[in-house]
C-alpha positions in Angstrom: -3.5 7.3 -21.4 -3.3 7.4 -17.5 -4.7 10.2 -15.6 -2.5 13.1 -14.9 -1.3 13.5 -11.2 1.8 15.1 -10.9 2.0 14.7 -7.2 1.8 10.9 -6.9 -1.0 8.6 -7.9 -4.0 9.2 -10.2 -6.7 7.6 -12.5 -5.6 5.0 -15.6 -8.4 4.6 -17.6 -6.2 2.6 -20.6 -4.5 0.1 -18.7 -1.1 -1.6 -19.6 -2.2 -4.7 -18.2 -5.5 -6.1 -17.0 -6.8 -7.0 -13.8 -5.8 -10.8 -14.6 -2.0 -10.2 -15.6 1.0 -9.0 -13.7 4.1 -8.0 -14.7 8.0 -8.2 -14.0 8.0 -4.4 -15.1 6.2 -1.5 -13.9 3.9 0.2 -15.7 2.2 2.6 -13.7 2.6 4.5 -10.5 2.0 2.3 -7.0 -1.6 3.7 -6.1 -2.9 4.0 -9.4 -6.6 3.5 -9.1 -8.6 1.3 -11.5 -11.9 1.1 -12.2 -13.8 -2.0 -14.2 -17.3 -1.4 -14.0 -18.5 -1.0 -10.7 -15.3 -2.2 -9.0 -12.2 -0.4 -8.1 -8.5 -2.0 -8.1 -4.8 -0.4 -6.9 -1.8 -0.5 -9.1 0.7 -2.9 -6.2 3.7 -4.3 -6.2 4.0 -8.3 -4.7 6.7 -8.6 -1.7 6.2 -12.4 -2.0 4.3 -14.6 -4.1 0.5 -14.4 -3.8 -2.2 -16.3 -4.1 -5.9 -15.7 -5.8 -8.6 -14.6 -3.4 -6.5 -14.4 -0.6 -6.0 -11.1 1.8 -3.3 -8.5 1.5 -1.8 -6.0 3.4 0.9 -3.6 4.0 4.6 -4.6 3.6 5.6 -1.7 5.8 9.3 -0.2 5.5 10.6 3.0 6.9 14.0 4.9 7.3 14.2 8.4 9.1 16.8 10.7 9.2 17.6 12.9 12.6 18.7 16.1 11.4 18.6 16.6 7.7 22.6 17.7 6.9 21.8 19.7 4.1 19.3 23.0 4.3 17.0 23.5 1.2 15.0 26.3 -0.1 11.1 26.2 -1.1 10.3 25.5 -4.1 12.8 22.3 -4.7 12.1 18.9 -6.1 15.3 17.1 -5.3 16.5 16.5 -1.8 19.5 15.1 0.2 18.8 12.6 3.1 20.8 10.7 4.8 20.0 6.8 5.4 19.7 5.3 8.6 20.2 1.9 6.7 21.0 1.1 3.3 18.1 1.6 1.0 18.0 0.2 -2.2 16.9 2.3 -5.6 13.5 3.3 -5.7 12.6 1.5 -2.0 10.5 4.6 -1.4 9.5 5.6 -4.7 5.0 6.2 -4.8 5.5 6.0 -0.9 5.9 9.5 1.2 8.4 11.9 2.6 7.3 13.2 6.3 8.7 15.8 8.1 8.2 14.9 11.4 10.2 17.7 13.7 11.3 20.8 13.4 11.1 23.3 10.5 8.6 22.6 8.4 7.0 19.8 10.5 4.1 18.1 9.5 4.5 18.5 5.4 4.3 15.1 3.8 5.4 14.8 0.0 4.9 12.0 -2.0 8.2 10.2 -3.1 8.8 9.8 -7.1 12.3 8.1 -7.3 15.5 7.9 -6.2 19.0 5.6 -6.6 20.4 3.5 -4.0 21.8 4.9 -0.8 24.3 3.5 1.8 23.8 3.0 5.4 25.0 6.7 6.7 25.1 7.5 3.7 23.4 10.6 1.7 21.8 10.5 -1.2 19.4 12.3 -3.8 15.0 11.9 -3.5 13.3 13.2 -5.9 9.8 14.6 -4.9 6.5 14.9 -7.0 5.6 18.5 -5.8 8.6 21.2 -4.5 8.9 21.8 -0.8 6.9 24.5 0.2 8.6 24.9 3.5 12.4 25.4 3.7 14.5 22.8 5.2 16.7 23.6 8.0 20.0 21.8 8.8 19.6 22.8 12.4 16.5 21.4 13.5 14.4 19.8 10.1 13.7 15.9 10.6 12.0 13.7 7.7 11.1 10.2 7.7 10.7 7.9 4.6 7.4 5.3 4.4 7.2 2.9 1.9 4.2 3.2 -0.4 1.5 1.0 0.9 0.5 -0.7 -1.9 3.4 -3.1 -1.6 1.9 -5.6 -0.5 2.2 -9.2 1.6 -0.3 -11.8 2.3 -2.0 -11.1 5.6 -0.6 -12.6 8.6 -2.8 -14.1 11.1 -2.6 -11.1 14.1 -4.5 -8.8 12.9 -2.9 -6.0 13.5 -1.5 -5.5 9.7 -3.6 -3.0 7.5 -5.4 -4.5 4.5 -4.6 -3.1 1.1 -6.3 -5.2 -1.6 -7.5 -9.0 -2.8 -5.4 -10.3 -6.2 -7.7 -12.2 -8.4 -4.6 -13.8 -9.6 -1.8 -15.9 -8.6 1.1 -13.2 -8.9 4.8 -13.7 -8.4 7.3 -12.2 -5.7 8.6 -8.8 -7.5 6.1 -8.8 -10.1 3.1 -5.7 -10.3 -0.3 -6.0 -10.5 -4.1 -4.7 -9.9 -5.3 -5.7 -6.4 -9.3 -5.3 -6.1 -10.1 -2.7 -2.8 -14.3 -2.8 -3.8 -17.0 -4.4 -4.9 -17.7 -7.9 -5.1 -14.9 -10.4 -5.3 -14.3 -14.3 -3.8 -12.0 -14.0 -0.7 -10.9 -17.1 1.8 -13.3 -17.4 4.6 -11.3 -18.7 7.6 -14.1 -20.2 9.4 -17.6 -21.0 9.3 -19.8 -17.7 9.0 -23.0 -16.6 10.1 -25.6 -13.8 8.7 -26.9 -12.5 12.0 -26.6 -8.1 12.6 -23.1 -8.9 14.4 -21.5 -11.2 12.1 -21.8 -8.6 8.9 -18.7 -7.2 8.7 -15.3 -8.9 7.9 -11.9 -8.8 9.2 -8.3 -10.3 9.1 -8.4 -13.9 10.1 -6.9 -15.3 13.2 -5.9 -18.6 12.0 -5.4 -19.0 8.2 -3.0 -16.3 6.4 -4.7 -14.4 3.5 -8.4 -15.1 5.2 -10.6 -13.1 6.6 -13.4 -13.7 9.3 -16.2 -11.8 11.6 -15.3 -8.5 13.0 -15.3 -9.2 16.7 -12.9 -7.1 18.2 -12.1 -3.3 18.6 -9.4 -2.5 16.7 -9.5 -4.7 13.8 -9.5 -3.4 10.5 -12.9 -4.4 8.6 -11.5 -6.0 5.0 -15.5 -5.8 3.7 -19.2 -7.3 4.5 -20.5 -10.3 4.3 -23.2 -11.1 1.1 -24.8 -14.0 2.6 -24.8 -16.9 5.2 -21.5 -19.5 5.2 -22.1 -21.6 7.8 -20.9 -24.4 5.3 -18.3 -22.5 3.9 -15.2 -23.1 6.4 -11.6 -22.7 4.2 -13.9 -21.9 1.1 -13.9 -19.2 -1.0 -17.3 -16.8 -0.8 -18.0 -13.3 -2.4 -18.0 -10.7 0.0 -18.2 -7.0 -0.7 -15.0 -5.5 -0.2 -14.7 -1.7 1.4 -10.9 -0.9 1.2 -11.0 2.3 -0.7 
C-alpha cells in the first residue's frame, strides 16, 4: 500500500503501475517517491506528450489572490479563495498554498483538491494539514503553485527547473514515474568531453529535452557525466542523474 503522508506526498512501495507504464488515471499523489533498487522516480503528471530519455521540467502555473474575502480560524482544512483567473478542478491539487502577506505570512500548505473556480470567482480548497494561523479578511494574502511534478519537455533557455527523465514515451494528460537518480540514458545535445569542467550536466541550449556541460552560473545541473562522448552528439548516453 502507499506510504502514509497525510500532508501531501510520501513513499509507494506497491506501485499501481510500473516505471514503464502511464496511465489516463491517477493513481497516486503528484510527488510520490519511488524507489527500484538503487534508483528513485516521482509520481508526474505529462502537460504534453513526451518522449523517452528526454529532459523534463516544470510546467509552472500560479493564481494569487489579494485579500482573502473570507477570515478563517486555526485548525481548518477547507478554505475559500478567490481566483484571479478561472482555474479548472484540481489545477492545484499535490501543488501548495502560500501565504505570502499579511496575517499568517510565510505558512505554505500543501493543496489536496478542489472543484473548478471562475475568474473572480470564489471557491472551496481543500488542504492536507489545518491552518495553524488564522486567516484575516483585512490583510491575509495566499498564492496558489502548481505542483511541480507536472511536467514539460525542457525548453532550450535554460532557465526552466528540471524535474525528472521518463523512460517511456508517455501521452499529453496521462501520469507516470519520471526517474530523478541514478543511472539512466538521457539526450546529449552535443559532443561531450571527460575533463574536471565538463562533469556536470545541464539543460541544453539547442535541442529540447537534452542536456549538455554545465558552463554557466545559474544553470540547473540535471546530473554528471559517466564517461567521455565526444562521439556521442544527438545520442543517447547514461549519465547519473541528481534531481532528488
Amino acid at each position: 500500500m502507499e506510504g502514509v503522508n497525510l500532508s501531501g506526498p510520501g513513499v509507494v512501495t506497491c506501485p499501481a503501475h510500473s516505471i514503464y507504464e502511464a496511465s489516463s488515471t491517477k493513481r497516486h499523489k503528484l510527488g510520490d517517491r519511488l524507489y527500484v533498487g538503487p534508483d528513485e522516480y516521482r509520481y508526474c503528471y505529462a502537460s504534453e506528450g513526451l518522449s523517452a530519455g528526454k529532459q523534463c521540467t516544470t510546467k509552472f502555473d500560479s493564481d494569487a489572490e489579494d485579500t482573502v474575502t473570507v477570515a478563517h480560524a486555526i485548525g481548518v482544512y477547507d478554505v475559500t479563495v478567490t481566483a484571479a483567473s478561472a482555474i479548472t478542478a484540481n489545477q492545484y491539487a499535490d501543488g501548495i498554498l502560500v501565504v505570502d502577506e499579511g496575517t499568517g505570512a510565510g505558512n505554505t500548505y500543501n493543496v489536496k483538491e478542489h472543484a473548478a473556480i471562475g475568474s473572480s470567482k470564489t471557491g472551496t480548497v481543500t488542504l492536507y494539514s489545518p491552518l495553524v494561523v488564522a486567516w484575516s479578511a483585512s490583510d491575509t494574502d495566499i498564492e496558489l503553485v502548481t505542483s511541480r511534478y507536472i511536467v514539460q519537455e525542457s525548453n532550450t533557455g535554460q532557465v526552466e527547473t528540471p524535474v525528472c527523465v521518463p523512460r517511456i514515451a508517455v501521452t499529453s494528460g496521462y501520469y507516470f514515474w519520471g526517474q530523478t537518480r541514478g543511472i539512466c540514458g538521457v539526450l546529449q545535445d552535443a559532443a561531450q568531453g571527460n575533463a574536471a569542467g565538463q562533469r556536470l550536466l545541464a539543460i541544453g541550449s539547442s535541442t529540447a529535452g537534452a542536456v549538455e556541460d554545465f558552463d554557466a552560473v545559474g544553470e540547473a545541473v540535471v546530473g554528471m557525466r559517466l564517461r567521455q562522448g565526444a562521439d556521442e552528439d544527438a545520442k543517447y548516453q547514461a549519465i547519473l542523474l541528481t534531481l532528488d
